[in-house]
N, C-alpha and C positions, 0 to 999 in steps of 0.2 A: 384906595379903591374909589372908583370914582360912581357916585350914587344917581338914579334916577330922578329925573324931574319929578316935586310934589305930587301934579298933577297926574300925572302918567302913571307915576305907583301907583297912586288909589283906583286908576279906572284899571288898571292887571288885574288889583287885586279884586277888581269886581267881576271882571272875565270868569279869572280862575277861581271864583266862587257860580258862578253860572254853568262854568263849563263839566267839572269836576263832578259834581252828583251823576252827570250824565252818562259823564264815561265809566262811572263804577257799576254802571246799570248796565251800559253794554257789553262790559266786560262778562259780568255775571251772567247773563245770556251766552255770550260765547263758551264759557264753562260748562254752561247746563247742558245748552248743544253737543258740546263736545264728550259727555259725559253721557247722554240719550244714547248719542252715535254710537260711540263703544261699547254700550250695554246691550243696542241693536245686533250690533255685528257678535258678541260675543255667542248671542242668543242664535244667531244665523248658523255660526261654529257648528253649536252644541247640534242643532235640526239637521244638519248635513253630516253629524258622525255618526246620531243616533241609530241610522238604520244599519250603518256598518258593525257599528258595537253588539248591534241586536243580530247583526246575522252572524259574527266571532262568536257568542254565545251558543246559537243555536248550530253551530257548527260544531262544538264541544260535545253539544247534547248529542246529535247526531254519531258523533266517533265512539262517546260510550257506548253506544248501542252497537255498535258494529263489536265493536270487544267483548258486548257480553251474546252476541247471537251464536246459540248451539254451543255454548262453551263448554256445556255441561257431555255435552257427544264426548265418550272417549275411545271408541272404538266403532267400528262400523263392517258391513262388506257388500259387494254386490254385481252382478252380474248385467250384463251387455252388448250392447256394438259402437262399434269402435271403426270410425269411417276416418280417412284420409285423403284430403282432395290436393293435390300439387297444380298448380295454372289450369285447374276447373278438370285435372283428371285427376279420376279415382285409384289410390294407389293401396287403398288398404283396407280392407269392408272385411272382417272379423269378430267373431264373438271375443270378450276379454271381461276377466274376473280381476276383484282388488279386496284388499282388505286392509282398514288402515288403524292405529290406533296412536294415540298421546305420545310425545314422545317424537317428535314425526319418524312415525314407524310406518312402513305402507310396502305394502306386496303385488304385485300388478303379474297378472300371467296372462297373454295373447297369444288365443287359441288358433291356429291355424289346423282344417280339415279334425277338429274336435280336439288335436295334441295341443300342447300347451311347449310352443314354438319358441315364444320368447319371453323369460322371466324377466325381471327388475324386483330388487328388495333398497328397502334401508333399514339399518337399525337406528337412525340418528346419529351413528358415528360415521359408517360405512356404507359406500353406495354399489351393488353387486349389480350384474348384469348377465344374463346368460343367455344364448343365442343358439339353437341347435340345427347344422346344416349339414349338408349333404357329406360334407369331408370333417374336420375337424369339428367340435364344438367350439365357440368364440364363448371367454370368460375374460371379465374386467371389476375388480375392485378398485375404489379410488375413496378418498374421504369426502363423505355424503357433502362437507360445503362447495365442493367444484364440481354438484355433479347435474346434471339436467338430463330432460327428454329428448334433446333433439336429437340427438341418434334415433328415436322410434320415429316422432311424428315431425321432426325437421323444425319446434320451437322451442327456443332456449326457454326451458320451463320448470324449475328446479321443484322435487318430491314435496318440499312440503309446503310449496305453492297448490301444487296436487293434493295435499291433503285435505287442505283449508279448504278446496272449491270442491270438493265429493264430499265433504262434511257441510256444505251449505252451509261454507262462512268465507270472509274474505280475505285474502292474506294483505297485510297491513304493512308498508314500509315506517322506518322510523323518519320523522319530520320535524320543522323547528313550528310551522304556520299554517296555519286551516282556513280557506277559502269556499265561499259556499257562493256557486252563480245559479240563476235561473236561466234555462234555456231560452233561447229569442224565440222557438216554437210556442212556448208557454208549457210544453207536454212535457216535464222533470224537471230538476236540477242536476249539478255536479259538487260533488266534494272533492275540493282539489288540497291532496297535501305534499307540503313545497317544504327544501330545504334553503338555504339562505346562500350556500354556496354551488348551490343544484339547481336551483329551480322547481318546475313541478318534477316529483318521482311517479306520483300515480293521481288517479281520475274516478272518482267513482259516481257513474252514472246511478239517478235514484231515480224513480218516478215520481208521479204529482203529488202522493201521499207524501213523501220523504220516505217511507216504514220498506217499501221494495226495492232490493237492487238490482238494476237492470243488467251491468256489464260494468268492468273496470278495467283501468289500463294502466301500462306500467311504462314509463319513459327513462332514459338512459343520458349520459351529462348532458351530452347535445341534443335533446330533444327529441330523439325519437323515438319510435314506439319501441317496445320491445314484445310485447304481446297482450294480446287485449281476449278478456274472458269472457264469454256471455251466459247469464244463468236464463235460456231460453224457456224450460219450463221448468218451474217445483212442484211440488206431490207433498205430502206430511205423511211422517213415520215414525208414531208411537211419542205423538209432540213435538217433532223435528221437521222443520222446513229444509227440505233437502231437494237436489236436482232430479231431472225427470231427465230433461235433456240439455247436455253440458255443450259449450261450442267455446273452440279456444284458436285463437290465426295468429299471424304474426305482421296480418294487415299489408301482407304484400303478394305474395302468391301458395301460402298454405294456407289451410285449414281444416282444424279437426271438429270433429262431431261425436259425442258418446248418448247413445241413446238408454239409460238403465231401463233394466227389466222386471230387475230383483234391489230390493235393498233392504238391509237389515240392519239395527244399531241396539249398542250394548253387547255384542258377541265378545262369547268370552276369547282370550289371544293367547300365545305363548312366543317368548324372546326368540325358538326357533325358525319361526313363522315369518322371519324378516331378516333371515341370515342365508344364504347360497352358498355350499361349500363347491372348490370346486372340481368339476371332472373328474373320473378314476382316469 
C-alpha cells in the first residue's frame, strides 16, 4: 500500500479534526428539524380529524335518539283528511281514519261520502286491501313485506313506514356509516346514513336545535329518491310528539297531505282489528 507524504498526513488529519465537530452539529440539527417537522405535521393530522371524529360521535348520539323517540307508543288512532294532489291536481280530498299498534299492525279506512270506501289492514304478516265499487268488490292479500301504498296515493310507501311517521317516529333503514353535514344555509343539518355498497339509503333533515325533524328521505341503489316525508306540524298527546299535519311525495309529480283532527295513544287493540276477511 503505498502511504501519504508525512507532511500532508498531519495537515488531513488537522482538517478532519476541524472539520468533524462541525458536521456532527449539522447533522444534529437536521434531526432536530426533521423531528419538529413530523411532530408538526403529526399534530396538523390530529386538528384536521378532530372535528370529523367529533361530528362520527355526535352522529351516534343523535341516531340514539331517533331510536328511543316515542318508543314507548304502542298503539295509537285517529281521524282526518287525507288530500292527493297528482301534477298540482286534486285527486283525493277525503276524511280517513287509522289505527295502528306494535307489531306493525295498522288499519287505515278512506271514507268516501261518510262509507268507508277503502280498507287497508296489516297484521305484520299479511297485507289486505279492500276496495268497494260500483260492480264487484276488489280484494287482495299479499305478504305485508311486498306490500305498499301506491295503489291508494300513487307512492311506493310500505305500512310500517306508515306507522313509524303517524307514531311520530322515523322509520330507520339499516346502515354501515353515519354522516352529519351542516346545511350551507346555516338553518339545520342532515343525518346521512350510507351503506358501503349503497351509498346514502336515507336523509334526515334536522333543524338548528338538532332535537327536531324536519323531513326525511329515502334513496334507492342509484340514487334516487323514492319518497321524501315531511313532519309539517306536531301537537303532543298525553307526552307524545306526534304529527298535526303529515306530507309525504314522491318528489316528482305526487303528493299527499293528512291533516289529523283526532288523535289518541294507548288505545286498547284487538288481532282482529288488522285482519280483512274477504267478501261473502
Amino acid at each position: 500500500m503505498k502511504l501519504l507524504p508525512a507532511g500532508l498526513s498531519g495537515r488531513l488529519k488537522n482538517v478532519i479534526c476541524d472539520v468533524l465537530p462541525l458536521a456532527v452539529l449539522i447533522l444534529g440539527l437536521f434531526i432536530c428539524c426533521a423531528s419538529c417537522s413530523s411532530l408538526k405535521a403529526g399534530r396538523s393530522r390530529e386538528a384536521a380529524e378532530a372535528p370529523e371524529a367529533v361530528a362520527g360521535v355526535e352522529a351516534r348520539t343523535l341516531m340514539e335518539a331517533l331510536t328511543r323517540q316515542n318508543a314507548s307508543l304502542k298503539s295509537f288512532k285517529g281521524l282526518g283528511k287525507a288530500k292527493v294532489r297528482q301534477k298540482g291536481r286534486l285527486k283525493i280530498d277525503e276524511r280517513v281514519a287509522w289505527i295502528g299498534s306494535e307489531g306493525n299492525k295498522l288499519s287505515i279506512a278512506l271514507m268516501i261520502s261518510g262509507f268507508p270506501a277503502v280498507k287497508i289492514t296489516s297484521d305484520g304478516k299479511w297485507f289486505y286491501y279492500y276496495e268497494a265499487g260500483q260492480g264487484k268488490p276488489i280484494y287482495k292479500k299479499i305478504p305485508a313485506t311486498k306490500a305498499s301504498l301506491k295503489h291508494i296515493i300513487s307512492i311506493p310507501i310500505q305500512a310500517a313506514d306508515i306507522i313509524d311517521l303517524l307514531a311520530g317516529r322515523v322509520p330507520l333503514r339499516g346502515y354501515d356509516s353515519l354522516a352529519l353535514y351542516k346545511l350551507d344555509s346555516g338553518r339545520g343539518y342532515i343525518l346521512a346514513l350510507k351503506k358501503w355498497w349503497w351509498g346514502i339509503v336515507e336523509k334526515i333533515h334536522l333543524d338548528e336545535t338538532k332535537r327536531e325533524v324536519r323531513s326525511v328521505e329515502y334513496y334507492n341503489r342509484i340514487g334516487s329518491l323514492i319518497y321524501r316525508a315531511r313532519f309539517e306540524e306536531m301537537q303532543m298527546v298525553n307526552g307524545y310528539r306526534v304529527p298535526a299535519r303529515l306530507g309525504i311525495s314522491n318528489g316528482d309529480d305526487t303528493d299527499f297531505q293528512l291533516d289529523v283532527y283526532r288523535y289518541a295513544t294507548d288505545v286498547p287493540v284487538t288481532a282482529s282489528m288488522f285482519v280483512l276477511k274477504p267478501p261473502n
